[in-house]
C-alpha positions as CSV (number, residue, x, y, z in Angstrom):
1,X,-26.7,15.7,7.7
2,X,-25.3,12.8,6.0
3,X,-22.2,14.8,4.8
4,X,-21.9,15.8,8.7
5,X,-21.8,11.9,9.2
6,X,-19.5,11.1,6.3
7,X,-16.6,13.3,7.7
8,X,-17.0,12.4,11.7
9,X,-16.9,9.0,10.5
10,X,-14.0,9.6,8.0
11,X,-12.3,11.5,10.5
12,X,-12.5,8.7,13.3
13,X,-11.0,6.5,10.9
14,X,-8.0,8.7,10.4
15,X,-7.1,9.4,14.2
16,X,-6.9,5.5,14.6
17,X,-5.6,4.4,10.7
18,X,-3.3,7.1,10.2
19,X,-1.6,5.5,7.1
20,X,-5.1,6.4,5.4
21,X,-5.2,9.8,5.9
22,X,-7.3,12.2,3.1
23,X,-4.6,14.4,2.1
24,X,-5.2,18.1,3.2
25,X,-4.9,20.4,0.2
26,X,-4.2,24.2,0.9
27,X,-4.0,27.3,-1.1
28,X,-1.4,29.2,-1.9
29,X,-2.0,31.7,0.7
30,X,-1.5,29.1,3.8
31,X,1.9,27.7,2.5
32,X,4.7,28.7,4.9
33,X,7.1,31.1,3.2
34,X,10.2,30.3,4.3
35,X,8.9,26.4,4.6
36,X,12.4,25.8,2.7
37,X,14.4,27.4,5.8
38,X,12.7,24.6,8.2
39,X,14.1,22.5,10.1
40,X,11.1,21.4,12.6
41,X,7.7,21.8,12.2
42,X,6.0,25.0,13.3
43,X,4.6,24.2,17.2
44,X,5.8,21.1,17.2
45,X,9.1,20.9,19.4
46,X,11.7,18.6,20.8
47,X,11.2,19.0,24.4
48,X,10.8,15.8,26.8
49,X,7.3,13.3,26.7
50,X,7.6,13.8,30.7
51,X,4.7,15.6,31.4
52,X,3.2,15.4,28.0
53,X,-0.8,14.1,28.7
54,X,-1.9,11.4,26.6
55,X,-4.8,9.7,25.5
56,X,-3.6,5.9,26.2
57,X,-5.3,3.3,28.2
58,X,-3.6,1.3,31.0
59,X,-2.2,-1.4,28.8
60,X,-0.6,1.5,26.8
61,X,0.6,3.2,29.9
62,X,2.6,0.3,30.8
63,X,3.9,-0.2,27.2
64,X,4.9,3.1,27.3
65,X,6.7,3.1,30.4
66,X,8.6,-0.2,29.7
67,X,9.9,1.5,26.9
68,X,10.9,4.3,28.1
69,X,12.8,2.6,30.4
70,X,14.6,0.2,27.6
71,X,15.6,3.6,26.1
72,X,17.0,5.1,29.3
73,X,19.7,2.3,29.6
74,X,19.8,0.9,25.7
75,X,23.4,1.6,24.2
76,X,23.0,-0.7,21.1
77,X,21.7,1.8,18.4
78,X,19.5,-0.3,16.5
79,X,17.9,-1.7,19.7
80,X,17.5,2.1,20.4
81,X,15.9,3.1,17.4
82,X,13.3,0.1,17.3
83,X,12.3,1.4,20.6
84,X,11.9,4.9,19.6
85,X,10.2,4.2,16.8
86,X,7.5,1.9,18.9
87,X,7.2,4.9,21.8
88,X,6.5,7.8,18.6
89,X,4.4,5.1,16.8
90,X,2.5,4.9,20.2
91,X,2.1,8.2,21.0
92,X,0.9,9.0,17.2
93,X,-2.3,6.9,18.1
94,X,-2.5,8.7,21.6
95,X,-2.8,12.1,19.4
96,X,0.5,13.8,21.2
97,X,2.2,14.8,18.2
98,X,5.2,16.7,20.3
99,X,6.3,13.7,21.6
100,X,6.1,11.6,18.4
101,X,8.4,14.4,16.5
102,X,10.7,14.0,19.5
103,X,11.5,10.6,19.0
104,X,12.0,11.2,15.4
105,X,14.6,13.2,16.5
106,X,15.8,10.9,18.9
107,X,16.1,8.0,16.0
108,X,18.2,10.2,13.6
109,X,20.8,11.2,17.0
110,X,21.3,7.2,17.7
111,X,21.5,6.6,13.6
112,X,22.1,9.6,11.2
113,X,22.7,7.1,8.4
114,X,20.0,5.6,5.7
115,X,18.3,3.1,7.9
116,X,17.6,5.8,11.1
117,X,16.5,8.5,8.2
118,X,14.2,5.8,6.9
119,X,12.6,5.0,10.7
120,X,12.6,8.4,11.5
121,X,11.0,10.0,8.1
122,X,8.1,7.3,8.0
123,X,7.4,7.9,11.7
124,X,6.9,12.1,10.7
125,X,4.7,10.7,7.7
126,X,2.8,9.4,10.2
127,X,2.2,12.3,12.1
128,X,1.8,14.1,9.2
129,X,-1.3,12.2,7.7
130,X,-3.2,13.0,11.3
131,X,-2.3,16.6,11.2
132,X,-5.2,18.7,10.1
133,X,-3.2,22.0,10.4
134,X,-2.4,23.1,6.9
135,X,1.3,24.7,8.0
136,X,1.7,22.1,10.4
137,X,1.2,19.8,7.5
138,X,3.6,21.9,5.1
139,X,6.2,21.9,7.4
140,X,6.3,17.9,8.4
141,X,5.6,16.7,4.6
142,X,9.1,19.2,4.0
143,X,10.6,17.2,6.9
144,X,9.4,13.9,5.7
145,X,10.8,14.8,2.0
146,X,14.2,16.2,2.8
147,X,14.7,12.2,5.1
148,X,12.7,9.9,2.5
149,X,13.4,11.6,-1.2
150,X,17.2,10.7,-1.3
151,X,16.7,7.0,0.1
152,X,13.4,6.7,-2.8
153,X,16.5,8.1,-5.5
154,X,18.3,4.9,-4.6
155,X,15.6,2.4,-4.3
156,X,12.6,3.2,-6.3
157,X,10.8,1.9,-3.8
158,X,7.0,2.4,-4.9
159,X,5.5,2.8,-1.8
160,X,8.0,5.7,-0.5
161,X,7.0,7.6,-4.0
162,X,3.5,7.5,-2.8
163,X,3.6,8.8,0.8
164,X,6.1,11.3,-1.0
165,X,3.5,12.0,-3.5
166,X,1.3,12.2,-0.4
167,X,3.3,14.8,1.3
168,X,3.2,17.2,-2.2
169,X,-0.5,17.0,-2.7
170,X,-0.5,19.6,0.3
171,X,1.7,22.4,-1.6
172,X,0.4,24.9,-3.6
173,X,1.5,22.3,-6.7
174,X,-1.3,19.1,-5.6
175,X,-1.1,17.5,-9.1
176,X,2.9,16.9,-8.9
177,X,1.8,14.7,-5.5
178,X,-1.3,12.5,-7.3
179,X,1.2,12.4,-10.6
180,X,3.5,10.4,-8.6
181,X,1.0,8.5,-7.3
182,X,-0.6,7.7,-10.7
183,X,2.6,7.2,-12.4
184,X,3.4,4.2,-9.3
185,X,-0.4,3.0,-10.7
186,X,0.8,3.1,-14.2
187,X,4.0,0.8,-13.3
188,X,2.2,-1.4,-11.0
189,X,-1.9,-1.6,-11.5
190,X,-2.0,-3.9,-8.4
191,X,-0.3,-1.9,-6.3
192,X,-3.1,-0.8,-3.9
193,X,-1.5,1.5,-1.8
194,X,-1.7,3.6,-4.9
195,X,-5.4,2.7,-5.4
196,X,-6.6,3.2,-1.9
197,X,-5.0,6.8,-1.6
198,X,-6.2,8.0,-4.9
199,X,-9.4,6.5,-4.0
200,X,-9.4,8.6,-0.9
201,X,-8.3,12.0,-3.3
202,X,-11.3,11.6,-5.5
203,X,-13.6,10.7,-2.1
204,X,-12.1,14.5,-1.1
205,X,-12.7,16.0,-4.6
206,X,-16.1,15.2,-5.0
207,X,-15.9,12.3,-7.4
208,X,-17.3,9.3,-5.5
209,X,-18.1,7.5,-8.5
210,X,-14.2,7.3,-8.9
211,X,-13.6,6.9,-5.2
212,X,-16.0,3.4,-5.7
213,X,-13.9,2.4,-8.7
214,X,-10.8,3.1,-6.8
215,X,-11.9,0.9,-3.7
216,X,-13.4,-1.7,-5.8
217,X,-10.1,-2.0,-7.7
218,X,-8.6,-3.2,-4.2
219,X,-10.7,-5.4,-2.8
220,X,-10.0,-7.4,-6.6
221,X,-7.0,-7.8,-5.3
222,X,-7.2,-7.5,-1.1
223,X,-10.6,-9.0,-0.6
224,X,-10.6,-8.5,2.9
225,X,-8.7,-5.0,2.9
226,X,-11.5,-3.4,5.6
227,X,-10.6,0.0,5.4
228,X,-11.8,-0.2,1.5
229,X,-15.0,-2.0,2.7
230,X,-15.9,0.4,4.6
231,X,-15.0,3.5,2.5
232,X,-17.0,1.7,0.0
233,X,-19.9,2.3,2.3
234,X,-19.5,5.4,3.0
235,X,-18.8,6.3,-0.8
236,X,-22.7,4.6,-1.7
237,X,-24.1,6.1,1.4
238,X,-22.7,9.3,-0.2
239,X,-24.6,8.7,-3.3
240,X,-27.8,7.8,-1.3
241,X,-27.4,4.5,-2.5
242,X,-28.4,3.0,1.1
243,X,-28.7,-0.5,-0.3
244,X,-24.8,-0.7,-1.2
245,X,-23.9,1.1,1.6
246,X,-25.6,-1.7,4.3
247,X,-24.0,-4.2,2.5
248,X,-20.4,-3.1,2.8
249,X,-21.6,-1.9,6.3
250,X,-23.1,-5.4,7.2
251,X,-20.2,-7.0,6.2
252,X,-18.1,-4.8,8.3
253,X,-20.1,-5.9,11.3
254,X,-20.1,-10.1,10.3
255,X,-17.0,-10.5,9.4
256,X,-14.4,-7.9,10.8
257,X,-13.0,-7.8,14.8
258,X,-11.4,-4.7,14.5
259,X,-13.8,-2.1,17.5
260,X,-13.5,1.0,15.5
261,X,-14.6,-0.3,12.0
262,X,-17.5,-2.0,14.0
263,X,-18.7,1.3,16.1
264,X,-18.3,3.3,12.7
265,X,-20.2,0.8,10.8
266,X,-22.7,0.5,13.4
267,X,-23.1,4.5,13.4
268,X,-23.6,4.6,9.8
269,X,-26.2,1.6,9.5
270,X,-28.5,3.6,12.5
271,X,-27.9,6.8,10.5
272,X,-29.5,5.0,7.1
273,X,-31.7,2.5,8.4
């Protein structure tokens, strides 16, 4: 039952943190053939929001709409994009992946150049860390790729080489993906967007031991990094260390404001105590 509790509880974290996704790794067998030929990813489309039904409260609601609005009569392309970007950011959280994807279309129509291929390939990364099909997943880590590889050639940047190492660890070739990522470790031991994600491989691998190191490694440097904290717990609970668990999970509840790490802390402390 505990493993039951481990993934609703990792999975909750995901649909709200989508940087943090667990990367999904497929065989062989479920990558897309002609993934190369892509230009969109399989199911999702390009067709208007209107319509669209979306998991957003009021608040949202009117965020959205204002936006939309903005974007109806905004001519200045920058302006355009930054308002694009916030309405697929949005609707990422609110789980409609078709009309995320269609603003990161939208972005690379009012700027085909570096800085709209840049907006518009993290925004796909983001839908593509809280995509749990496996094609759907091939298909928008080729997308992301093909928009982020070139501007990573010319900058280096380390944390683009991770989410592109990210996006390979869910081809039939994982180990070129957590390569990158180790080699950005290797350069850069503080990094810890480097830590945290190949903290969250070795949580999906099997090898909490390492997953503890891995998290342990960030708080050294990010004390109050919650995600890590709370990873950490689940990582002891894991282990049936229930101790170490309640105390990143008490911390969690004392010292963090953030609803969702409090409600999956909470869960986790009833489900050990």
């Amino acid at each position: 039952m505990l493993k039951v509790r481990v993934i609703l509880g990792v999975v909750a974290v995901l649909l709200i943190f989508g940087m943090y996704q667990m990367p999904r790794i497929v065989v062989e067998n479920d990558v897309i053939n002609d993934a190369q030929q892509l230009s969109q990813p399989e199911d999702l489309n390009e067709e208007s929001p209107e319509g669209h039904s979306t998991t957003v409260d009021a608040e949202q609601a009117k965020i959205i709409a204002s936006l939309r609005e903005k974007l109806d009569v905004e001519r200045n392309p920058k302006n355009f994009v930054n308002f694009a970007d916030s309405l697929g950011r949005l609707y990422v959280k609110a789980s409609n992946f078709d009309s995320a994807f269609y603003y990161s279309q939208k972005i690379l129509e009012a700027d085909p150049g570096k800085e709209g291929q840049l907006t518009s390939g993290l925004l796909v990364y983001r839908i593509f860390e809280v995509t749990n099909d496996p094609k759907k997943a091939q298909a928008l880590g080729l997308r992301v790729r093909n928009l982020l590889e070139p501007i990573y050639e010319e900058t280096k940047e380390e944390s683009l080489k991770i989410k592109l190492g990210m996006t390979y660890v869910v081809t039939s070739n994982p180990m070129q993906g957590i390569l990158m990522i180790r080699e950005v470790l290797e350069e850069n031991p503080q990094n810890t967007e480097a830590l945290f994600q190949l903290g969250l491989l070795a949580v999906q691998s099997g090898q909490t031991e390492k997953a503890i190191e891995r998290f342990e490694a960030v708080l050294k440097i990010t004390p109050n990094d919650w995600n890590s904290v709370l990873y950490l717990g689940i990582s002891h609970a894991e282990l049936g260390q229930v101790d170490m668990a309640k105390k990143y999970f008490d911390r969690i509840m004392e010292d963090s404001n953030d609803p969702v790490l409090l409600q999956i802390a909470s869960n986790y402390l009833k489900g050990i105590n």
